[in-house]
TIRO-2110 file (N, C-alpha, C; in Angstrom, 1 decimal):
// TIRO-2110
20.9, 75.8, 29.1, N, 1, A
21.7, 74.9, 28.3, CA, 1, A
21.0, 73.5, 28.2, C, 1, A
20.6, 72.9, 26.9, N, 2, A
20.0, 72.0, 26.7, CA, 2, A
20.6, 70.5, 26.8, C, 2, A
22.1, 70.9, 26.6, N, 3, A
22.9, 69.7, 26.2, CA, 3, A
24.1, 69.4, 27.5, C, 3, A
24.4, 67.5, 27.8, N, 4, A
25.2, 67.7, 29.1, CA, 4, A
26.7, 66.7, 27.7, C, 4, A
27.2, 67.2, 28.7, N, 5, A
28.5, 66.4, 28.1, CA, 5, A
28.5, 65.3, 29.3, C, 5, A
28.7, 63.7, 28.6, N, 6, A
28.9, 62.6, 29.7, CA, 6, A
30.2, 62.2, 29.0, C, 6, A
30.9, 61.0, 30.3, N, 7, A
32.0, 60.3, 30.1, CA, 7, A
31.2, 59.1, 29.4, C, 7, A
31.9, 58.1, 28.3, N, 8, A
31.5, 57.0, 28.3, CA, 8, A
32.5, 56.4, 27.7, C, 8, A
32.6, 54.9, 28.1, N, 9, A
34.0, 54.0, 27.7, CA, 9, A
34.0, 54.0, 26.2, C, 9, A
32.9, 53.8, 25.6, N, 10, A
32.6, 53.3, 24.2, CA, 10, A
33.2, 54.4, 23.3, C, 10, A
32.2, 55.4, 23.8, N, 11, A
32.8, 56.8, 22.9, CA, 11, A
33.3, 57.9, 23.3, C, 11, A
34.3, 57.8, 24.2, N, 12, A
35.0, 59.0, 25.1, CA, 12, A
33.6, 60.3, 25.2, C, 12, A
34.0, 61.0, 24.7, N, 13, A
33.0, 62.4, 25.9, CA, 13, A
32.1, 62.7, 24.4, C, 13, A
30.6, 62.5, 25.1, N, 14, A
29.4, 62.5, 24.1, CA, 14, A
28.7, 63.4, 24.4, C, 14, A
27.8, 64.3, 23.6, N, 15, A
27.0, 65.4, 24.1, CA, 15, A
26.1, 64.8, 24.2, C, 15, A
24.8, 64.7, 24.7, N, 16, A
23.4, 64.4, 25.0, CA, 16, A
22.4, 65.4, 25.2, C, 16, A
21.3, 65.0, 24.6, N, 17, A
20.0, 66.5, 24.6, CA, 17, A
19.6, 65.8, 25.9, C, 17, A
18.8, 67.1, 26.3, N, 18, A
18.0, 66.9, 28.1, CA, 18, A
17.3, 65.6, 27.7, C, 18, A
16.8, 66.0, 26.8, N, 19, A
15.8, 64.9, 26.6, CA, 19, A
15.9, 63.3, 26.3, C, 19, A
17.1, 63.1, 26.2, N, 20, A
18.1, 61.8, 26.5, CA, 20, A
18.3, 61.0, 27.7, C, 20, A
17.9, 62.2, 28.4, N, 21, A
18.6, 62.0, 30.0, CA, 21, A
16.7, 61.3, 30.8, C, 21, A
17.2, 60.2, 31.6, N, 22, A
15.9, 59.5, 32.3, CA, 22, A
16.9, 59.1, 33.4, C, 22, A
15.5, 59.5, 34.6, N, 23, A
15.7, 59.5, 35.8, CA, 23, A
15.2, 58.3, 36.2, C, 23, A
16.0, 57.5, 36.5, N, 24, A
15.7, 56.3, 37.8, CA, 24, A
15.7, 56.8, 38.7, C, 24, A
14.6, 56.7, 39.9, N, 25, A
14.4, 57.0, 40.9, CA, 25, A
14.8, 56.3, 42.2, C, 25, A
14.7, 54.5, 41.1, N, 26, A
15.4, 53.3, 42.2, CA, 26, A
16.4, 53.0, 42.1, C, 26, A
17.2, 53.3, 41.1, N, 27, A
18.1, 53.2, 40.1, CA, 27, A
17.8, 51.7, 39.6, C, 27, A
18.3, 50.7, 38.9, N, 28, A
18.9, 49.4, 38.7, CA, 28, A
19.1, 48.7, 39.5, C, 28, A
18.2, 47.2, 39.4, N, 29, A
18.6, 46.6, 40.1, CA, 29, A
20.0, 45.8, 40.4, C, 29, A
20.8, 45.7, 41.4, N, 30, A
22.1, 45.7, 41.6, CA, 30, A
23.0, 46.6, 41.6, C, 30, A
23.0, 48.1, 40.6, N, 31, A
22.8, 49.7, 40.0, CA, 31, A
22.3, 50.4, 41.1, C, 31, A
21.7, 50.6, 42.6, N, 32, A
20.5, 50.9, 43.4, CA, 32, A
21.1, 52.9, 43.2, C, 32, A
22.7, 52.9, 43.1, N, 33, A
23.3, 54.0, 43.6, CA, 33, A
23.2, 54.9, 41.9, C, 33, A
23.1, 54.2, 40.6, N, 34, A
23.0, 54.4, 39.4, CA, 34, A
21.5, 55.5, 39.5, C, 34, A
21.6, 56.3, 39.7, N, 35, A
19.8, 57.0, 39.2, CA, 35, A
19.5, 58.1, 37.9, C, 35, A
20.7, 58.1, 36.9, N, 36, A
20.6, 58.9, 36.2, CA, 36, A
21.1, 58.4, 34.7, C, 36, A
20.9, 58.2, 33.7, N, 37, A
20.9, 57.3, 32.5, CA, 37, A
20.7, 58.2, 31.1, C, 37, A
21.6, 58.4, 30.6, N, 38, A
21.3, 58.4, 28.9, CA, 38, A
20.7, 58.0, 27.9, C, 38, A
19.6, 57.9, 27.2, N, 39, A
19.8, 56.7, 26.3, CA, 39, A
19.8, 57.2, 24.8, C, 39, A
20.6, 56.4, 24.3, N, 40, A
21.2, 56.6, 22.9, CA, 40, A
21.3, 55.8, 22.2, C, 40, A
20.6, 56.0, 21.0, N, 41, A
20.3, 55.7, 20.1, CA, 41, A
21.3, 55.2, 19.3, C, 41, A
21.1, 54.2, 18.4, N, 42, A
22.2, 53.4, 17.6, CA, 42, A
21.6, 53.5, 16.4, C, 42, A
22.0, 54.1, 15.5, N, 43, A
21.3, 54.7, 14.4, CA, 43, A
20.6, 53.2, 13.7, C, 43, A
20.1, 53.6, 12.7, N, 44, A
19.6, 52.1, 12.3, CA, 44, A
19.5, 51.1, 12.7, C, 44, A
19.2, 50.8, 13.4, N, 45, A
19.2, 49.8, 14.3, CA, 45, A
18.5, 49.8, 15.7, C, 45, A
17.8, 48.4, 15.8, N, 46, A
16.8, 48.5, 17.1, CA, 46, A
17.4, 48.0, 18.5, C, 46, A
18.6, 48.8, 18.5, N, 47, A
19.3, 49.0, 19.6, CA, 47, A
19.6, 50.3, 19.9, C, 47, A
19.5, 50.3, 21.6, N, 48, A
20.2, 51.9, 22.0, CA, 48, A
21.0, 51.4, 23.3, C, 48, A
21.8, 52.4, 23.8, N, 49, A
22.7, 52.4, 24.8, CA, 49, A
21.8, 52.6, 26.0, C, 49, A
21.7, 52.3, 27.2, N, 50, A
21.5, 53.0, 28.2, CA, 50, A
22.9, 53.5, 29.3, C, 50, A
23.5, 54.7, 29.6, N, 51, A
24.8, 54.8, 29.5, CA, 51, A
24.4, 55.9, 31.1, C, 51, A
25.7, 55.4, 32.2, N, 52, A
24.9, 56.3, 33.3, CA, 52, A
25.9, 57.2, 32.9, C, 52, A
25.3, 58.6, 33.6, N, 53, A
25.7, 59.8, 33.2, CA, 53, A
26.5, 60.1, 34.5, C, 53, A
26.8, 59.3, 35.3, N, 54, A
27.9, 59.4, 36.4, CA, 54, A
29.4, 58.4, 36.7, C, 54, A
28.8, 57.2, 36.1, N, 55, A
29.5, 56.2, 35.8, CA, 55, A
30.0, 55.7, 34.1, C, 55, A
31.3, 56.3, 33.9, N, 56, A
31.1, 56.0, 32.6, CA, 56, A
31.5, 54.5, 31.8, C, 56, A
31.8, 53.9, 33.0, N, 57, A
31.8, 52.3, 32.6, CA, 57, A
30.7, 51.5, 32.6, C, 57, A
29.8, 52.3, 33.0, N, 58, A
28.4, 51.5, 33.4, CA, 58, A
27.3, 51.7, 32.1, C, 58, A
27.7, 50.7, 31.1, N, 59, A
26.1, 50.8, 30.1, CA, 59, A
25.5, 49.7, 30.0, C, 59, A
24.1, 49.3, 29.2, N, 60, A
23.3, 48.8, 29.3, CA, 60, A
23.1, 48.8, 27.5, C, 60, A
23.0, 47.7, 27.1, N, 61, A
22.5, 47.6, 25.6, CA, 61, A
21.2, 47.6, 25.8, C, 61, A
20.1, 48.0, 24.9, N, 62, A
19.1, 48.1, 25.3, CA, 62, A
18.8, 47.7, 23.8, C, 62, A
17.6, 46.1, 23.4, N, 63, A
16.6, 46.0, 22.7, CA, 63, A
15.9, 46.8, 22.5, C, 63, A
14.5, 46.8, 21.1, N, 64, A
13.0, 47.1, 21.0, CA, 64, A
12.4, 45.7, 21.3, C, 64, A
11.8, 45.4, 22.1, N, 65, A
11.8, 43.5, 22.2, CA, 65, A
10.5, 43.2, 21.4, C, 65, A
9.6, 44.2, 20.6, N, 66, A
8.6, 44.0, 19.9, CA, 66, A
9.6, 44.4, 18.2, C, 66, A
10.9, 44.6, 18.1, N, 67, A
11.5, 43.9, 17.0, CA, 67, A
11.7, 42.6, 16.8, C, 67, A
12.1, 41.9, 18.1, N, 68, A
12.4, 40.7, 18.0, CA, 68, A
11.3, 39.6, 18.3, C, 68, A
10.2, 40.0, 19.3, N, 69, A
9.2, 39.0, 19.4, CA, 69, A
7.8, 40.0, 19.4, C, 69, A
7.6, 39.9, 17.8, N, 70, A
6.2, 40.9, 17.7, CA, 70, A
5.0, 40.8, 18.9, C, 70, A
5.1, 39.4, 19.5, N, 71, A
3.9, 39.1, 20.0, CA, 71, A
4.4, 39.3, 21.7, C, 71, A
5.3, 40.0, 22.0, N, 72, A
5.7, 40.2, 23.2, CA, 72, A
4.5, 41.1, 24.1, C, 72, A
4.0, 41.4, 24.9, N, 73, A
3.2, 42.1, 25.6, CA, 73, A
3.2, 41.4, 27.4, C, 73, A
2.6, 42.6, 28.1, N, 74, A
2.6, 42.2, 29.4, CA, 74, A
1.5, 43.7, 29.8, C, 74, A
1.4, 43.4, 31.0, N, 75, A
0.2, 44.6, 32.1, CA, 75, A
1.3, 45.4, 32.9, C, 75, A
1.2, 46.6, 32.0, N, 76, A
2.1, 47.3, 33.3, CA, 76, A
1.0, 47.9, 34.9, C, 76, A
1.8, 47.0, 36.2, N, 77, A
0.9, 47.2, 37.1, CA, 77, A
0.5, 48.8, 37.4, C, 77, A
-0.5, 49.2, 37.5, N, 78, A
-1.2, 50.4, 38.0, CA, 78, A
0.0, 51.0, 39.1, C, 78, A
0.6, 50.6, 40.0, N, 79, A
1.5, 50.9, 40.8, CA, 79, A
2.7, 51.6, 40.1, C, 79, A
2.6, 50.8, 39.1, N, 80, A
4.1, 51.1, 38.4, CA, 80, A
3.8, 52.4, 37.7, C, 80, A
2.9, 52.0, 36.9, N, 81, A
2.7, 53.8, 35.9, CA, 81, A
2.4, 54.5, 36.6, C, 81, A
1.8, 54.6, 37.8, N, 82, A
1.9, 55.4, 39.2, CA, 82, A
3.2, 56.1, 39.3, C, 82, A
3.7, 55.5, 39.5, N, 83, A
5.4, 55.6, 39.5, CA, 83, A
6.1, 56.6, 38.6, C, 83, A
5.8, 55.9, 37.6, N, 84, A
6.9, 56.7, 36.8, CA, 84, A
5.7, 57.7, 35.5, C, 84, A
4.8, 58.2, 36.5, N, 85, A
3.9, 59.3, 35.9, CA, 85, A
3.4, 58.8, 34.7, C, 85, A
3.2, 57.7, 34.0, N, 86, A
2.7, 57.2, 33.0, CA, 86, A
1.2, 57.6, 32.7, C, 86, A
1.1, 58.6, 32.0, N, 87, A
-0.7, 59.0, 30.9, CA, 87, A
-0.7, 58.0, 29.7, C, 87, A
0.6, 58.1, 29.0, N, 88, A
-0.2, 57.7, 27.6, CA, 88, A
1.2, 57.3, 26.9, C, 88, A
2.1, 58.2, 26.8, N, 89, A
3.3, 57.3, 26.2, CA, 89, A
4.2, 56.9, 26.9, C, 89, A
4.6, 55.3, 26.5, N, 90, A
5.2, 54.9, 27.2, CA, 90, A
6.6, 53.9, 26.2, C, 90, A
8.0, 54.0, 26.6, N, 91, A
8.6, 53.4, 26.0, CA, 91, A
9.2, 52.1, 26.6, C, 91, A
9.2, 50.8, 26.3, N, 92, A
9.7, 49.6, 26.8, CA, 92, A
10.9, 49.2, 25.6, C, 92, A
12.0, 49.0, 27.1, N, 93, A
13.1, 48.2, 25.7, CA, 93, A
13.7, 46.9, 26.8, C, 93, A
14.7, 46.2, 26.3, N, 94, A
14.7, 45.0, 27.3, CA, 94, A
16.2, 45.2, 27.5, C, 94, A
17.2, 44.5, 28.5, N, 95, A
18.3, 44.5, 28.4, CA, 95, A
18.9, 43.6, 27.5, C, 95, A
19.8, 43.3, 26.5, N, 96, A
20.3, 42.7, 25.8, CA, 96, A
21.9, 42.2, 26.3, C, 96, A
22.1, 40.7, 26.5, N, 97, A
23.4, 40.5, 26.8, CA, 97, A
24.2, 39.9, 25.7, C, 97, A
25.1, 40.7, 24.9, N, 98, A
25.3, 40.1, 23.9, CA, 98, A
26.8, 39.1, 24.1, C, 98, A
26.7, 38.3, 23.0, N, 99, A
28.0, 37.1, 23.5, CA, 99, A
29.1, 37.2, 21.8, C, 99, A
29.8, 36.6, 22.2, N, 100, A
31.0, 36.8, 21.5, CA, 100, A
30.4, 35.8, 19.8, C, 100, A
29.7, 35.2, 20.1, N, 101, A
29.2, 34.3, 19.3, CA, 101, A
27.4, 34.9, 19.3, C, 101, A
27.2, 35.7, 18.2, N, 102, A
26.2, 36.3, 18.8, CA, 102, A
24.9, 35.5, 18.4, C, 102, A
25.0, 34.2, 18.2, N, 103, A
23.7, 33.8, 18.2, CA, 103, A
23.1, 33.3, 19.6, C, 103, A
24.3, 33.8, 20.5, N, 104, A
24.1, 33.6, 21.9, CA, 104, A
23.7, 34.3, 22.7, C, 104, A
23.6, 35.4, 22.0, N, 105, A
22.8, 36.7, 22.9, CA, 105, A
21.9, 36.6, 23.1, C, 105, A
21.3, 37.3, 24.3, N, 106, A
19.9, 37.3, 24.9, CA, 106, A
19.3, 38.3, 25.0, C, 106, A
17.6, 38.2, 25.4, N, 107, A
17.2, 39.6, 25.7, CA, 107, A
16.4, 39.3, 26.9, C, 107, A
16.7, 40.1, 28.1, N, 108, A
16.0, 39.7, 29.1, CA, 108, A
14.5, 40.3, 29.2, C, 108, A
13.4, 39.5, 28.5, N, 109, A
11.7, 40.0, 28.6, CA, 109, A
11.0, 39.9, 29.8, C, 109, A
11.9, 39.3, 31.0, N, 110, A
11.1, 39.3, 32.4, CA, 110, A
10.9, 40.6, 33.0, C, 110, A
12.6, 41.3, 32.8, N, 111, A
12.4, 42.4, 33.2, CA, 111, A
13.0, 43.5, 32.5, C, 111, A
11.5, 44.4, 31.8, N, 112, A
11.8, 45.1, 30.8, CA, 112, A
12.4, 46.6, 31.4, C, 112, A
13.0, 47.8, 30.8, N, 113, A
13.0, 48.8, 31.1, CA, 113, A
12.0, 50.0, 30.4, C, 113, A
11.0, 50.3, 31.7, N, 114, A
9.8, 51.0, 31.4, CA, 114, A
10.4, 52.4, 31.2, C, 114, A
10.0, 53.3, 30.5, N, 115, A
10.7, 54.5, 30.0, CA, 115, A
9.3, 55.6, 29.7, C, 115, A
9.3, 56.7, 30.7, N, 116, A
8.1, 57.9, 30.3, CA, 116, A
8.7, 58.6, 29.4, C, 116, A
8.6, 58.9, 28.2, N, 117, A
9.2, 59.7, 28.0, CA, 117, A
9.0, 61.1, 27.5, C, 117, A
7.9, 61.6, 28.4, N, 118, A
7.2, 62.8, 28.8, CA, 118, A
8.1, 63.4, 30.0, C, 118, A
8.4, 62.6, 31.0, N, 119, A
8.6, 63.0, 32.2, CA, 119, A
10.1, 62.4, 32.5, C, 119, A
10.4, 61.8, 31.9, N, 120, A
11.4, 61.0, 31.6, CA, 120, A
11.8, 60.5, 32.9, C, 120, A
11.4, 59.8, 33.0, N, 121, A
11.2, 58.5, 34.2, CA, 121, A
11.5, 57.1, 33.8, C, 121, A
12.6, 56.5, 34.2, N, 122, A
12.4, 54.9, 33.8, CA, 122, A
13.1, 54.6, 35.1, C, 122, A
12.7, 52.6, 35.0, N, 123, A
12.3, 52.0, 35.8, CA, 123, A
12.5, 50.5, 35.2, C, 123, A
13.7, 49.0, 35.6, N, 124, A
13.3, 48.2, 35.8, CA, 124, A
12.3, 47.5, 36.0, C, 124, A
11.4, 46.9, 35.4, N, 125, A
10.3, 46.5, 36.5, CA, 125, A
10.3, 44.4, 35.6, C, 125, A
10.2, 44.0, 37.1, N, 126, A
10.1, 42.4, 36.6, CA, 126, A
8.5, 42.1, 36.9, C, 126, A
7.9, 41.4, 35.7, N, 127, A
6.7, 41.0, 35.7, CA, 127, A
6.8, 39.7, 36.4, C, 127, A
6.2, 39.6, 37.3, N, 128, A
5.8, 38.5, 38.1, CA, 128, A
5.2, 37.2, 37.5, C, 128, A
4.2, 37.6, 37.1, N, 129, A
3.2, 36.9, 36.5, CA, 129, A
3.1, 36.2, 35.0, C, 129, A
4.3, 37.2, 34.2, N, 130, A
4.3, 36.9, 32.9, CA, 130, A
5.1, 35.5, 32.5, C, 130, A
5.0, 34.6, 31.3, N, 131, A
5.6, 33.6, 31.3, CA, 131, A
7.0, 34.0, 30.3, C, 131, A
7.9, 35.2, 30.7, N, 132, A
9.0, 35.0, 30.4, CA, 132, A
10.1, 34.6, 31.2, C, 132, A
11.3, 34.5, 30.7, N, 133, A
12.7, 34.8, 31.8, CA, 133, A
13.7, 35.9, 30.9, C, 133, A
14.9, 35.6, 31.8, N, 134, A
15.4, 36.8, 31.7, CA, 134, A
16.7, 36.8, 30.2, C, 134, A
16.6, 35.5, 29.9, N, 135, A
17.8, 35.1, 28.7, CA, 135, A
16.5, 34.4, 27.8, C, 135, A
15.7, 34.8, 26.6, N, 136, A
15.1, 34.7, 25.7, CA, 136, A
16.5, 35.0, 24.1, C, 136, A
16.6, 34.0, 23.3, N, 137, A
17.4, 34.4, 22.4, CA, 137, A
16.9, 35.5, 21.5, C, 137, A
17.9, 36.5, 21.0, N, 138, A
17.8, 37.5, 20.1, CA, 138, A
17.3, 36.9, 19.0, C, 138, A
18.0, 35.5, 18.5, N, 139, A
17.9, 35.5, 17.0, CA, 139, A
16.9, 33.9, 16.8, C, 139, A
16.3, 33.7, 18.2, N, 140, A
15.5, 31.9, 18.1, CA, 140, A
14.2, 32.5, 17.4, C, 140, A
13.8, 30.9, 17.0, N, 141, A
12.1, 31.1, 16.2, CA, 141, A
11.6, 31.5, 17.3, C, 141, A
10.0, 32.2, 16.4, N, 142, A
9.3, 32.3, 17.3, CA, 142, A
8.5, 31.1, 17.9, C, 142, A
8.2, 30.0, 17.1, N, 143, A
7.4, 29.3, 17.3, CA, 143, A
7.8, 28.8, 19.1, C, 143, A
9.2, 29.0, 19.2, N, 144, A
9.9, 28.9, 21.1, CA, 144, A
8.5, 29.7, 21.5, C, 144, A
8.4, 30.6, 21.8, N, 145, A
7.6, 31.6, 22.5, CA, 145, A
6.2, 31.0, 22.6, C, 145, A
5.8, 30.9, 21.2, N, 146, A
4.4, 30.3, 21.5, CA, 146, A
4.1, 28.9, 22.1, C, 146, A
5.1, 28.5, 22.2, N, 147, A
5.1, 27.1, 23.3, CA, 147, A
5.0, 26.1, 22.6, C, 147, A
5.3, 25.8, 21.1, N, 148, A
6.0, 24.7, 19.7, CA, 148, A
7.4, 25.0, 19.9, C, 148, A
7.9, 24.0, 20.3, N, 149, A
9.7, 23.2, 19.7, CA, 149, A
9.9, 23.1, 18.6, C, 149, A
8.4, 22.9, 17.8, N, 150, A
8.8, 22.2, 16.7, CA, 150, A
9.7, 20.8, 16.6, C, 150, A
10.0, 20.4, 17.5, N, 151, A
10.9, 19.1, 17.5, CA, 151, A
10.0, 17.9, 18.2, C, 151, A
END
């Protein structure tokens, strides 16, 4: 059987392909007990759900953060693709906190969610070394990023 049925708040009982399904192995950070995750796709749009497949109050909006800041990039440490069996494809999306006033939403680029999705493995991981944080606006210039105010 290829398909699980999960609980979720958003959309009462959803079917999901295996291949939907990614294993945290650490789970989330603050999440540690969370190790098993959906992620679903939001049609048109460069958003998906990450939705746990045991907790159905527990989701995660998930960015493409190379929609929002083309020039986004970082070094996934050797340790990490270790980790999560990383050869060659690899999927990164960011957490998105959205606000009622949505030009207030954020996307957190410090710490992206690394996704195999060969082996389907994902993983938090915070870049140490990179110069983001964790509330980058969805909808600010870019020129913010490149280190112009413009003001």
């Amino acid at each position: 059987m290829n398909n699980l049925i999960i609980e979720t708040l958003s959309w009462g009982k959803l079917e999901v392909d295996k291949e939907q399904l990614y294993h945290f192995p650490k789970g989330i950070p603050g999440f540690d007990e969370e190790t098993d995750f959906a992620l679903i796709m939001m049609a048109e749009t460069p958003f998906w759900y990450l939705q746990s497949v045991k907790s159905k109050g527990l989701s995660f909006l998930l960015g493409d953060p190379f929609a929002f800041y083309p020039t986004y990039e970082f070094e996934l440490p050797d340790d990490e693709a270790e980790e999560l069996e990383i050869k060659s494809d690899v999927v990164v999306r960011c957490i998105i906190t959205l606000k009622e006033n949505v030009e207030q939403s954020t996307i957190n680029l410090l710490a992206p969610i690394v996704l195999n999705p060969v082996g389907n493995f994902g993983k938090q991981i915070v870049l140490h070394k990179a110069p983001y944080h964790t509330k980058h606006s969805l909808l600010q210039e870019q020129s913010v990023i490149d280190g112009k105010d413009g003001g």
